[in-house]
C-alpha positions as CSV (number, residue, x, y, z in Angstrom):
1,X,203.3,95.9,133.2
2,X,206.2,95.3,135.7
3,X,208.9,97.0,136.5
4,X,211.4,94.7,134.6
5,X,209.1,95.0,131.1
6,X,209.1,98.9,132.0
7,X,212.9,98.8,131.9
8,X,213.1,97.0,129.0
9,X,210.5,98.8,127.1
10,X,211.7,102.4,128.1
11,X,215.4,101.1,126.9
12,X,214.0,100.1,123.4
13,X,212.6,103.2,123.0
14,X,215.1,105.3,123.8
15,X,217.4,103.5,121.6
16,X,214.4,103.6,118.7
17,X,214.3,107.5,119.6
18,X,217.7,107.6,118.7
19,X,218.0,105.6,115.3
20,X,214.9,108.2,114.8
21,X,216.8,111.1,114.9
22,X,219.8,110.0,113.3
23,X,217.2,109.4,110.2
24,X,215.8,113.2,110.8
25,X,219.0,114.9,110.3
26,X,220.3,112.5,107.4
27,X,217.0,112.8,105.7
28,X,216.8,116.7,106.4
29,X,220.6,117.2,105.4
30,X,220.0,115.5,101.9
31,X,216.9,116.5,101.0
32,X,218.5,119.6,99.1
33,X,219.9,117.2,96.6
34,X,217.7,114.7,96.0
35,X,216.9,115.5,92.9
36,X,220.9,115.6,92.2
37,X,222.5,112.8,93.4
38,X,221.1,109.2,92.5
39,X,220.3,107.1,95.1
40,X,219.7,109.7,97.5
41,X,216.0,110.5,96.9
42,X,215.6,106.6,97.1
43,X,216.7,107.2,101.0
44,X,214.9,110.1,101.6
45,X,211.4,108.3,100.3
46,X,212.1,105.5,102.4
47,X,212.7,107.3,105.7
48,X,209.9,109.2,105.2
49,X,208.0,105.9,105.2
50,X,208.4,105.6,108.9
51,X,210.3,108.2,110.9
52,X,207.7,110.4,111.2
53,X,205.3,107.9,112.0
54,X,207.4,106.0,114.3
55,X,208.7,109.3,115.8
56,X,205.4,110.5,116.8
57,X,204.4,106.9,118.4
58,X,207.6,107.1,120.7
59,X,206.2,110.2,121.9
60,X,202.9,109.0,122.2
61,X,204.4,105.9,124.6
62,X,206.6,108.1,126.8
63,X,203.4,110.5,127.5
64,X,201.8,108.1,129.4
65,X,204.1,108.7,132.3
66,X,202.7,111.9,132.3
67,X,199.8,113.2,130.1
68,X,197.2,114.1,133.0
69,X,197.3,116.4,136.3
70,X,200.1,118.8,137.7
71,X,203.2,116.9,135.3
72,X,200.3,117.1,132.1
73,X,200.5,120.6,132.5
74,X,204.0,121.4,133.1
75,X,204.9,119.5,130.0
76,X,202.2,121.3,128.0
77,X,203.9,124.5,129.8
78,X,207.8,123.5,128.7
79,X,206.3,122.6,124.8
80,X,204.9,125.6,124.5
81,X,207.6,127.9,125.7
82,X,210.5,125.9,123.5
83,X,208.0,126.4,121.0
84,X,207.5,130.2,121.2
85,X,211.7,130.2,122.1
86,X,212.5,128.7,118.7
87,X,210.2,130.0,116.6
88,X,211.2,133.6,117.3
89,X,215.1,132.0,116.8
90,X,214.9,130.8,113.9
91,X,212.9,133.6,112.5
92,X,215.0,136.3,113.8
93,X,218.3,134.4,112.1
94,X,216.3,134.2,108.7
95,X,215.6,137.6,108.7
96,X,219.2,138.5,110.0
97,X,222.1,136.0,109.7
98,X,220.4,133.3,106.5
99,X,218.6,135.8,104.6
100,X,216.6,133.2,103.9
101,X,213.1,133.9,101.3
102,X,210.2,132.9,100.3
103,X,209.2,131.9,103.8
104,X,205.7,133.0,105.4
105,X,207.0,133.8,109.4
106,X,203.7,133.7,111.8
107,X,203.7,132.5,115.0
108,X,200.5,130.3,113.8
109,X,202.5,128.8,111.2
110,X,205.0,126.4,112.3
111,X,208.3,126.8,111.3
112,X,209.5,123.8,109.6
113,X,210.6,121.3,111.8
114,X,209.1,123.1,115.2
115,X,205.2,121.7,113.3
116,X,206.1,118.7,115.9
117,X,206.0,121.0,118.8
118,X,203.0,122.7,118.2
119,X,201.1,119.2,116.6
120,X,202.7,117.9,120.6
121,X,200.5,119.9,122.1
122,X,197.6,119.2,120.5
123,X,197.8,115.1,120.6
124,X,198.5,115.5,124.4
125,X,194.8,117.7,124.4
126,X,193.0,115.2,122.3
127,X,193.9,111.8,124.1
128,X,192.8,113.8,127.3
129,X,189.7,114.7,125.9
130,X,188.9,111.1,124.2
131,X,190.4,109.5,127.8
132,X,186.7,107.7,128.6
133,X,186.3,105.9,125.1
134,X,188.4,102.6,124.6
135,X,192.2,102.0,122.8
136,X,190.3,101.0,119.8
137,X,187.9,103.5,119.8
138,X,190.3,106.6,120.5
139,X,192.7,105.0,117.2
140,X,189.7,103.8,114.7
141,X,188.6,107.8,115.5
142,X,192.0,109.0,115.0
143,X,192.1,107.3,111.6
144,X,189.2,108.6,110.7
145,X,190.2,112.1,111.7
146,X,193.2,111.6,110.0
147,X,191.3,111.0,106.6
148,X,188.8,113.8,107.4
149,X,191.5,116.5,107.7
150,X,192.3,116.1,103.9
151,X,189.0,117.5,102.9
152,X,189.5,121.0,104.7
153,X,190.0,123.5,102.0
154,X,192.9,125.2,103.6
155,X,196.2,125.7,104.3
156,X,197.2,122.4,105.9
157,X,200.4,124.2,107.1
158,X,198.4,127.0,109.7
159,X,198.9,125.5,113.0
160,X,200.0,122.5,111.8
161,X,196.5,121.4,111.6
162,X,197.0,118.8,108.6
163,X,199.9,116.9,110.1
164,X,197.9,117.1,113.7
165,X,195.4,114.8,112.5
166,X,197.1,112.7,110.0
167,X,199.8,111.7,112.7
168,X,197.2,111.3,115.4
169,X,196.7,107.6,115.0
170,X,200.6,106.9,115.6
171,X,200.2,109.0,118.7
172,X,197.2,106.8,120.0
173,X,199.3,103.7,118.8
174,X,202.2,104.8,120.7
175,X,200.4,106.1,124.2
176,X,198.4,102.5,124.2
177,X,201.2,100.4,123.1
178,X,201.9,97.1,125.3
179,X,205.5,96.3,125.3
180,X,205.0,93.5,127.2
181,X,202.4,91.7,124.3
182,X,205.0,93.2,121.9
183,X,208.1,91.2,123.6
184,X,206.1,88.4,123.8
185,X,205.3,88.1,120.2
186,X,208.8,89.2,118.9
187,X,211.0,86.5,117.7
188,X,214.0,86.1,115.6
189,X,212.7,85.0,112.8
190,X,210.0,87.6,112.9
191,X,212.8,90.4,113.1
192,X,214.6,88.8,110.4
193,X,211.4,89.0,108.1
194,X,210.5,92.2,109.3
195,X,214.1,93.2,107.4
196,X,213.5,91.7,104.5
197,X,210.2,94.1,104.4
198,X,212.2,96.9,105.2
199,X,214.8,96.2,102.9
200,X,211.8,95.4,100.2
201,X,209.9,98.7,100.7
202,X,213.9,100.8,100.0
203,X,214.3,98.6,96.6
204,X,210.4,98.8,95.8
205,X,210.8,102.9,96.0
206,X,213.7,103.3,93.9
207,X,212.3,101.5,91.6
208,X,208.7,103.0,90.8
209,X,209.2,105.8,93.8
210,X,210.0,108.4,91.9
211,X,205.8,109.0,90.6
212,X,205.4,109.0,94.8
213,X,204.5,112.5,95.6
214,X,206.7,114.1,98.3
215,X,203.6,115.7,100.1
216,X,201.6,112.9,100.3
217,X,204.4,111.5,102.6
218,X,204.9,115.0,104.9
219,X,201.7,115.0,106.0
220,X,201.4,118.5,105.8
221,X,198.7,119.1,103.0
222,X,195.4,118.8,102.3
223,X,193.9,117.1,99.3
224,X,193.4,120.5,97.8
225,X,196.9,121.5,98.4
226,X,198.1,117.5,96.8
227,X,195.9,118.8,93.4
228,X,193.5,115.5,94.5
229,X,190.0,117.1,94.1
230,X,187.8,113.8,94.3
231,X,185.5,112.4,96.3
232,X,187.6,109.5,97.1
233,X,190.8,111.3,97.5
234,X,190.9,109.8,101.3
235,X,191.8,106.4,99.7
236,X,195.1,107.5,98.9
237,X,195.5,108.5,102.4
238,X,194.3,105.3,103.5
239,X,196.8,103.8,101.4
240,X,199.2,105.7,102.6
241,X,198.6,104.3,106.1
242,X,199.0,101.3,105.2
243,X,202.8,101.3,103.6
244,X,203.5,103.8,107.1
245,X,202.1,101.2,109.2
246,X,204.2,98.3,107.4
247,X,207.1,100.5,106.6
248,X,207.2,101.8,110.5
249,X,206.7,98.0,111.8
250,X,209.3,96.3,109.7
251,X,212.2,99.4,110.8
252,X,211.2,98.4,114.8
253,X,213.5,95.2,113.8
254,X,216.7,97.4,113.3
255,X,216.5,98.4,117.3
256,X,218.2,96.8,119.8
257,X,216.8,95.6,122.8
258,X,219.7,95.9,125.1
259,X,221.3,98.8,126.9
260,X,223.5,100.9,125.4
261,X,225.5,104.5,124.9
262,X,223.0,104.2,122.3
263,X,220.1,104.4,125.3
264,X,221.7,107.3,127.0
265,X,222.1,109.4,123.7
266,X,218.3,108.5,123.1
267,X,217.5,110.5,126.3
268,X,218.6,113.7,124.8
269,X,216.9,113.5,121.4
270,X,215.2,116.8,121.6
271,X,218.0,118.9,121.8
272,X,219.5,117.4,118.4
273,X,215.6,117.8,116.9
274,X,215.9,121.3,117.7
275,X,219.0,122.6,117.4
276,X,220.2,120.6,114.2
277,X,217.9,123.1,111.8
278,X,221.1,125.8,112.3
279,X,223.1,123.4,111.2
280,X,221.4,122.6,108.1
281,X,220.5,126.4,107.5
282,X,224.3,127.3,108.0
283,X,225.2,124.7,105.3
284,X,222.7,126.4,103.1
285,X,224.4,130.0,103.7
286,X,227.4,128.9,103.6
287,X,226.8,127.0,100.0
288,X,228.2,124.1,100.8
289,X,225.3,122.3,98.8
290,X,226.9,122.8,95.5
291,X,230.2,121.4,96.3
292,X,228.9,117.9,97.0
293,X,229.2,116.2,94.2
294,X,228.3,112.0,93.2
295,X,228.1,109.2,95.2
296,X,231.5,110.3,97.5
297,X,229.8,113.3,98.5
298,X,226.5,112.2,99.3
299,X,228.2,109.2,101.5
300,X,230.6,111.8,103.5
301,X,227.2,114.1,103.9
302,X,225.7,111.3,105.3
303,X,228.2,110.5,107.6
304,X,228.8,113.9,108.6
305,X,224.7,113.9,109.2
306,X,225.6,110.6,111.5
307,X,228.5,112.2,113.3
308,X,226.8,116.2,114.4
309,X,224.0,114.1,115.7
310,X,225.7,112.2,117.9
311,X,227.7,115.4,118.8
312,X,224.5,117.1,119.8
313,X,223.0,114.4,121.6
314,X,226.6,114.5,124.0
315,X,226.2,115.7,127.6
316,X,228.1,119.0,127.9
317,X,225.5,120.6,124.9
318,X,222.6,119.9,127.4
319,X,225.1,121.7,129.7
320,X,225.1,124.9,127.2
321,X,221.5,124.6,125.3
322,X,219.4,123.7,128.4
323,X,218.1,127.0,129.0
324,X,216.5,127.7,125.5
325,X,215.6,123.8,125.0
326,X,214.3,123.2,128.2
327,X,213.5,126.5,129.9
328,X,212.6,126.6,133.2
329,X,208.6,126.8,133.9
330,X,208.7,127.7,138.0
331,X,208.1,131.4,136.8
332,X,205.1,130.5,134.6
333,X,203.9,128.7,137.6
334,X,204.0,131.2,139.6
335,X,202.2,133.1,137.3
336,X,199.6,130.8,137.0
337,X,199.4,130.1,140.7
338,X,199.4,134.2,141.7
339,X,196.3,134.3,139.3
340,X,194.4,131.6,140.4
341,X,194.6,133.1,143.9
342,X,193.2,136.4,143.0
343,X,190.4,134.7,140.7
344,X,189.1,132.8,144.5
């Protein structure tokens, strides 16, 4: 790929990686009232269709820069200390400030939205270890990993194992992905029909989406866990793939190609992925929840949703939140380098 496709493809992405997580914190912040507000469960079904998926490719494509030797392992260092950082955060504030019950804290359970960090990890360990075997080998064996995992009789929750191996494929997608062959094949009538698909899948789930089962779409539960005890239960996950693949496809027409202050606010995704959960757990304690009321409400909580991302994604809260979202490694390092001295 040359250096002008690179530029172009790691622009697209950014600016996908932002329209991402403007649908994370919308779809988080309404989820409490889906069952509340019409309309609103429509849109949360239909992100769930792709942002997850799509989310987890992006990441996929930007490891490839650096997956293997010294930068592999720093990044594997840095995931796994923002991991261990926010886990203990937003357990000690549940305890403390939320009060929040009914929630199982354990450092080998994720907590809620930091599954992505730990499930990180993990796809980073397995494309090492499936490196030798071919693009189509490493996704036709994700898929089927991804299938497989279903069957466990478990709690698909426990280090994110369930939503590891479902979202593998995307992963594999995403680190192999060829923007060039991709902007060669892109036209404008192919984005325009890709919107019409888009557009089809939203009206298609309000209208027979409300017999969708909300778990089959988090990826976070076994077969057992679904209440699917057949033989043939990895059909529906199957399935499944297939409206994620098409639903994930058709939303890679809403992104913009060109560069933007939509690029640069891309490049600081992860501190609104991590830091927007106090928001929404402040809204909880606070009960604002109960107060939003019809169509008016749900539209300004959307909006509002819009807004705090793109406030998060600013410059100055790097400035404030760098050291917790992305602590220094040098002393870890160190660490490491002091005790593979002694070990000689």
């Amino acid at each position: 790929m040359d250096t002008q496709s690179l530029k172009q493809g790691e622009t697209y992405f950014l600016n996908l990686r932002f329209l991402l997580i403007v649908t994370v914190f919308v779809g988080n912040a309404i989820e409490p009232l889906i069952q509340q507000v019409s309309g609103l469960h429509q849109i949360f079904l239909w992100i769930l269709t792709f942002h997850i998926p799509l989310f987890v490719l992006v990441t996929g494509y930007f490891a490839k820069s650096g997956l293997m030797g010294e930068a592999g392992r720093r990044t594997l260092t840095q995931i796994s200390l923002q991991y261990i950082i926010f886990q203990s955060l937003y357990s000690v504030l549940d305890y403390t400030i939320f009060q929040v019950k009914d929630i199982h804290h354990s450092v080998f359970a994720p907590y809620l939205l930091l599954w992505f960090l730990a499930s990180h990890i993990c796809w980073r360990l397995l494309t090492i270890s499936m490196r030798k075997l071919s693009p189509f080998q490493q996704i036709g064996i994700s898929l089927i990993l991804g299938v497989l995992v279903g069957y466990l009789q478990l709690d698909g929750v426990w280090l994110s194992i369930s939503r590891t191996f479902v979202y593998l494929p995307f992963f594999m997608i995403g680190y192999h992905f060829n923007f060039s062959a991709f902007l060669n094949t892109i036209t404008r009538w192919k984005r325009a029909g890709a919107t019409l698909v888009s557009i089809g899948i939203f009206v298609i789930l309000g209208l027979w989406g409300i017999n969708l089962p909300v778990g089959w779409l988090f990826g976070n539960m076994t077969f057992m866990q679904l209440g699917h005890h057949e033989w043939y239960a990895g059909l529906f996950r199957l399935a499944l793939y297939i409206l994620q693949f098409i639903s994930a496809a058709a939303f890679l027409a809403f992104v913009p190609m060109i560069e933007s202050i939509m690029t640069d606010l891309g490049r600081r995704t992860l501190y609104v992925f991590l830091l927007h959960g106090f928001i929404i757990r402040i809204a909880n304690t606070a009960g604002l929840y109960p107060h939003i009321q019809g169509t008016t409400g749900a539209i300004l909580l959307i909006l509002g949703a819009i807004a705090l991302t793109i406030l998060l994604a600013q410059p100055f809260v790097r400035r404030v939140a760098r050291p917790l979202v992305e602590p220094s490694i040098n002393w870890v390092v160190s660490l490491e380098n002091i005790a593979f001295r002694r070990s000689l």
